[in-house]
N, C-alpha and C positions, 0 to 999 in steps of 0.2 A: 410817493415811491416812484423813482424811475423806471423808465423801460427798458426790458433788456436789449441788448444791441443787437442783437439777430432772431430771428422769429425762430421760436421750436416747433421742430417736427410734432404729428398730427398724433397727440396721444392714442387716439382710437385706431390710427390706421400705425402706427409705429413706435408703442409701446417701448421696447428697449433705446430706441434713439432718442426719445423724450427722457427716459429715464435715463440715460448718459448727457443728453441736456444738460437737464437740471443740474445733474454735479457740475460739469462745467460750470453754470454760474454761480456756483459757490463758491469754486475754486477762485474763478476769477478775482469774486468780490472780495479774495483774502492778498490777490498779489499785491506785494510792495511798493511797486513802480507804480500801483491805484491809490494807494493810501500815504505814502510817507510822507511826501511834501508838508498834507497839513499840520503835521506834529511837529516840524521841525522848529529848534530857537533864531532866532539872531543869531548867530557869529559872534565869539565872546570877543575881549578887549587882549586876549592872550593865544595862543594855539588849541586847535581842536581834534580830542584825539579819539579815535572810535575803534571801539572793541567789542567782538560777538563772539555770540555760537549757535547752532544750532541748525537744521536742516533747511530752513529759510535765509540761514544770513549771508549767505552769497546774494541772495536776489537784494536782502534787505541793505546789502551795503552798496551797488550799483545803483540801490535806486537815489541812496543818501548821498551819493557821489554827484548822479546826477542834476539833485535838485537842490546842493549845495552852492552858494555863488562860488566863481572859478577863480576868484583874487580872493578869497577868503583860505588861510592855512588849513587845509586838511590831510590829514594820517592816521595811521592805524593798520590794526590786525584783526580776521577775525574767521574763527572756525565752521566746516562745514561736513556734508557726509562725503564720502568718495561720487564721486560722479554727479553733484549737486550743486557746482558752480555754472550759473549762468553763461551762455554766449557772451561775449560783450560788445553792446553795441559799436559798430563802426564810427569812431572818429570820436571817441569818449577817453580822456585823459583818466588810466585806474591809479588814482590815489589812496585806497585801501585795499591792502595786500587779503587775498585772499586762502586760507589752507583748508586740506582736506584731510578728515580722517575717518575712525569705524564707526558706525553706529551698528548692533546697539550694544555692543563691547566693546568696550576703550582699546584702541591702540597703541603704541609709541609715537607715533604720528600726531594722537588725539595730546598725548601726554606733552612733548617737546610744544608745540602750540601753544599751549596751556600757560607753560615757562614763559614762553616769548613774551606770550601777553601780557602775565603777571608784571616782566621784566617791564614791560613799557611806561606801567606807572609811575617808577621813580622817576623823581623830579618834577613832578606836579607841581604849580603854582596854584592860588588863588586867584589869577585870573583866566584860568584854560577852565576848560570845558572839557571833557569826558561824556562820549556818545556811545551806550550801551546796547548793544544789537542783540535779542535774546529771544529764541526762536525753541517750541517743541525738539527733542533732541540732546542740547546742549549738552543735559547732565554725563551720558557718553562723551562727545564729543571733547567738555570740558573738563579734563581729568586730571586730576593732580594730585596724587594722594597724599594721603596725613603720612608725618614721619614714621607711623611706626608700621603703614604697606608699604607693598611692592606693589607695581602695575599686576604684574601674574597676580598678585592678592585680590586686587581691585576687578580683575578679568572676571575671576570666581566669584566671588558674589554679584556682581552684578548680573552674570549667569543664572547664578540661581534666584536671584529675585525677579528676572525675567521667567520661569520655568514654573512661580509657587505659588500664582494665582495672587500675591499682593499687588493693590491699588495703588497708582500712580505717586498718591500721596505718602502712604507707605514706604515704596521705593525710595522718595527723595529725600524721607526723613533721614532715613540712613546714610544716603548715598551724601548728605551736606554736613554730615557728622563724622564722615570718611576723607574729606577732601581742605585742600591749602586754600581753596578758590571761589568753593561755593557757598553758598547758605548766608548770604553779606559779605563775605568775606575780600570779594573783589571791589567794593565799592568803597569799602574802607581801607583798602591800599590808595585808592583814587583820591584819598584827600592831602592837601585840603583845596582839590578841584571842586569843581560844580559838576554833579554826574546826573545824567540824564537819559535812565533804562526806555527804551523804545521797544516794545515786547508784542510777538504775536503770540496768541492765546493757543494752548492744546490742551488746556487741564480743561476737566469738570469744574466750572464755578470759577473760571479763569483767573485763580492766584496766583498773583504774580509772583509769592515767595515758592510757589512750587513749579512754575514753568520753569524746564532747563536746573529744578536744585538752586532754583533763587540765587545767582549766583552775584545780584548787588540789591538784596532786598532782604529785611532783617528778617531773623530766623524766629518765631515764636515757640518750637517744638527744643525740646532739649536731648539730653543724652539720656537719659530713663527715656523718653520715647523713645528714641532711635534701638536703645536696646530692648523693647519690649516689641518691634516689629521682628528684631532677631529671632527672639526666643520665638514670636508667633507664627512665624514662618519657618525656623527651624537651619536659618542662616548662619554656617560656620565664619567666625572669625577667629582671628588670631588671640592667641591670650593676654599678648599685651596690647591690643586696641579691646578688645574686651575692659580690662581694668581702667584705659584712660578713658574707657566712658563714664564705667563706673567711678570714677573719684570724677566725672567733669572736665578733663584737662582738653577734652575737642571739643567744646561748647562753643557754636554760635554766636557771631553778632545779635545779641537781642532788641525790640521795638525800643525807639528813646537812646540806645547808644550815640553816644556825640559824634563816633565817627560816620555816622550816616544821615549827619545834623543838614548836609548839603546836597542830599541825596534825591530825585524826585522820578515820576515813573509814568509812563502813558502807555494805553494798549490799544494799539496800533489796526489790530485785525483780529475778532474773535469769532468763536464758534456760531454762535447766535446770532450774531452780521451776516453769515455766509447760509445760513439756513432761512433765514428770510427774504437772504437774496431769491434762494430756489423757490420758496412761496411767494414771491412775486412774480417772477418766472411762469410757475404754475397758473395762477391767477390769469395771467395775461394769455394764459392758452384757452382761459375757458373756465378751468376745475376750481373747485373751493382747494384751500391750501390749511390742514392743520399740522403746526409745530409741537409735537410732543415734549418737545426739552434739548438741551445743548449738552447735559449733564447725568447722560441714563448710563450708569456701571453697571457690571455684573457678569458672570460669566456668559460669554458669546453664545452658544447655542441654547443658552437659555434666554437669554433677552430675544434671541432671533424666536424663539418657540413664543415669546409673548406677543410679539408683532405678527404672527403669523395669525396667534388667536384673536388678535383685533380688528386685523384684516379681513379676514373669513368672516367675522360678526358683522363690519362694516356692509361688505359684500352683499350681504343675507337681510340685512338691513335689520338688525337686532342689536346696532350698538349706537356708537353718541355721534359720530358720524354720518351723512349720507353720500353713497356716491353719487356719482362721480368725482372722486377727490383725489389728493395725494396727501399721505401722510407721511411728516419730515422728524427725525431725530438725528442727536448727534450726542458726543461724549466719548468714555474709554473704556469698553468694555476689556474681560480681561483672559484669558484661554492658561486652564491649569493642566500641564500636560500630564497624563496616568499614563502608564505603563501600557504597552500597544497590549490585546489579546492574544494568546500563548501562538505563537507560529505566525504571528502577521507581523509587516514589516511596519514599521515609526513610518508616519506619513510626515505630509508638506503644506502647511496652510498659516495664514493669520488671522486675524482676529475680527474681521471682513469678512475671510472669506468660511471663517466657522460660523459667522452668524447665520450667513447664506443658506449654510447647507441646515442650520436648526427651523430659519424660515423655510425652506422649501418641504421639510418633515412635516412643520404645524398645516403650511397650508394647504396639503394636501387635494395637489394638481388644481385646487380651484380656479375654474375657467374664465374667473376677471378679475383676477389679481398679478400684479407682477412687480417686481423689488432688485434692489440696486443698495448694495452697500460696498465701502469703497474708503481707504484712509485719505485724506483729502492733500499730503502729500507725495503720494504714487506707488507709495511702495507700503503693502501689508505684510509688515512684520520683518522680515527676512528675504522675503520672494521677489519675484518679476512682475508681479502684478498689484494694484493698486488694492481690487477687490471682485466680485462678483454680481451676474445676474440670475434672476430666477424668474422664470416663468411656466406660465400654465401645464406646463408640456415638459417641464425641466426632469419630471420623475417617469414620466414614460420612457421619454428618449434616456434617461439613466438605467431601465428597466430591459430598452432594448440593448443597450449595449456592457453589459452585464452587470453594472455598480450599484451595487446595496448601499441606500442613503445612510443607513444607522451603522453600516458595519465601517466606512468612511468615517462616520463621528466619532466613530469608538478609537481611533487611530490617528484620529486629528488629521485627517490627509483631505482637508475641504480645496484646495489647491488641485493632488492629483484628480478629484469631482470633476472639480468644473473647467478644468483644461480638458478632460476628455470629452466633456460634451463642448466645447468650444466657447464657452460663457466668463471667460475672466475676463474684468476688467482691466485693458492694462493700458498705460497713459506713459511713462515712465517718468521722473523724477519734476513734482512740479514747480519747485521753486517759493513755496509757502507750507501753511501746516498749520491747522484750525481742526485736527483731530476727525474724527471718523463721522462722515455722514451717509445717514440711510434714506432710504424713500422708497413706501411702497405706493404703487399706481393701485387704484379700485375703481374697477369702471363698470 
């Protein structure tokens, strides 16, 4: 294992700086401009044309610009969130157009893109190449709906399957059963090029048919699945995308389809690379380093209430661990928003920074423990900030300044928490996306 390139601050004597550390070096170990090179092919015998999406693919197309040779044809299009296209470096020729649109509801912006891209495929030969940039995101970003929505159609559900507590995976069944573009659907306009998906990991168990809604990666889920996440969630659709699922008529490219005969797929930067970047990291400070998992779901302030009881046992020295350690997880947890309490106002928080606030309940003030959870793209959920910190003190100084930790939960306002004790995490947009990582310090 490598060293990290700058030495971390003194866990013992700077605690939150070691734990904003650490994310730094996870984040790092996921940027593009670090990894892309070695994935890249040869240069076909025809034209190379590259098309993305997702909140990484501005960095992820800069970097394939960069590391492409400069007499070699390169072009393309490829989508990203507002405010999430890189600097670009001075004295760099940009041969792949860059756009922006909403995450995490589709815009016009998201939709026309969408078009453009699609538009690029015809007239594919057999000897071009097709460079697929496909980044956590996407499914937003990449939006096209099936003939029988409207973007407003596509705006609302996707709303509400953001709002219903379904998993990720859930989300994109649907969401690749609703669209002209996803779910295979783009890889197989691509023939009969050679396509070659370059994908940064944000799912649980890093499927590449569900990062971004699979948008050149066959679809194994069908239309009975997609509509049994409907009914489980309680998602209005239209009555005629209703029936066309029921008779079949939006079904997916399936495994083995021949139009995906020339299709191949590499992942570029995952969850699990960036989490043991940090436990090397850690290591080299000193502490034991244990990785819980890349792949922990569930709802946020419950997963944060389990970490908390692990922590504290750690601590106590009654669990599997000993400290002095850091303990690392990552994955998508998921926040189901309820109804505020009768006379309180809807709070402001994601899904970071609600674990936060379940970690700081479980661990109740314990005086050698402290935590750091954070989206490892900058932005939690909606907000300005990536994520939060906790520590020993964090429910005192809340006590002094008059905020009720559970009455905050109860309103999901883990956001207004920890901005008024001054603890959010904020970084702003980082230009990758390997999904949520935590780490609590035990010393």
């Amino acid at each position: 294992m490598s060293t990290p390139a700058s030495p971390a601050p003194d866990p013992a004597t700077r605690p939150r700086d070691f734990l904003r550390y650490l994310f730094e070096q996870a984040v790092a170990a996921a940027q593009p401009a670090r990894v892309m090179r070695a994935f890249l092919p040869p240069p076909p015998p025809g034209r190379t044309l590259v098309l993305g999406a997702g909140k990484a693919a501005g960095a992820m197309a800069q970097a394939l610009d960069a590391a492409w040779p400069p007499d070699a044809p390169l072009s393309g299009l490829v989508v990203t969130r507002h405010g999430h296209t890189p600097l670009h470096p001075t004295g760099l020729a940009r041969r792949i157009e860059i756009a922006e649109a909403a995450h995490p509801v589709p815009d016009e912006a998201g939709m026309h893109a969408a078009a453009r891209l699609l538009a690029l495929t015809e007239g594919l030969t057999a000897d071009d190449l097709v460079l697929c940039l496909i980044s956590g995101g996407g499914s937003a970003l990449l939006t096209l709906p099936a003939e029988e929505l409207t973007l407003a159609d596509k705006q609302r559900i996707n709303h509400a399957l953001l709002v219903s507590g379904a998993s990720i995976h859930e989300m994109n069944v649907l969401r690749k059963h609703l669209s002209r573009i996803k779910g295979g659907r783009l890889a197989a306009a691509c023939g009969p090029a050679r396509v070659l998906t370059l994908a940064i990991s944000d799912v649980p168990g890093d499927d590449l048919s569900v990062i971004a809604s699979g948008p050149t990666v066959a679809d194994a889920s069908t239309c009975a699945d997609a509509l049994a996440v409907a009914r489980r969630h309680c998602i209005e659709l239209p009555t005629t995308v209703w029936q066309a699922l029921e008779n079949g008529t939006l079904e997916t490219p399936k495994p083995g389809d021949p139009a995906l005969a020339r299709h191949g797929a590499r992942l570029i930067a995952t969850p699990r690379q960036s989490l043991h970047a940090a436990a090397t990291a850690a290591r080299h400070a000193g502490l034991a380093a244990h990785v819980l998992g890349d792949d922990i779901e569930g709802e946020s302030r419950d997963i944060g209430g389990m970490h908390g009881a692990l922590a504290r046992a750690t601590a106590d020295g009654h669990g599997a661990f000993s400290p002095p350690c850091v303990i690392l997880s990552g994955g998508e947890t998921t926040v189901t928003l309820r109804a505020p309490p009768a006379g309180a106002a809807p709070g402001r928080g994601g899904r970071a920074s609600e674990f936060c606030l379940g970690l700081a309940v479980a661990l109740r003030a314990h005086p050698r423990v402290w935590g750091l959870a954070a989206d490892t793209d900058g932005i939690d959920g909606v907000e300005d900030n990536a994520g939060a910190l906790v520590a020993p003190d964090t429910l005192a100084r809340a006590r002094a300044a008059g905020l009720e930790p559970r009455e905050h939960l109860a309103r999901h306002d883990a956001h207004g928490f920890f901005h008024a004790l001054g603890d959010l995490v904020v970084t702003g947009p980082t230009h990758t996306n390997v999904n949520d990582f935590r780490a609590m310090l035990v010393l």
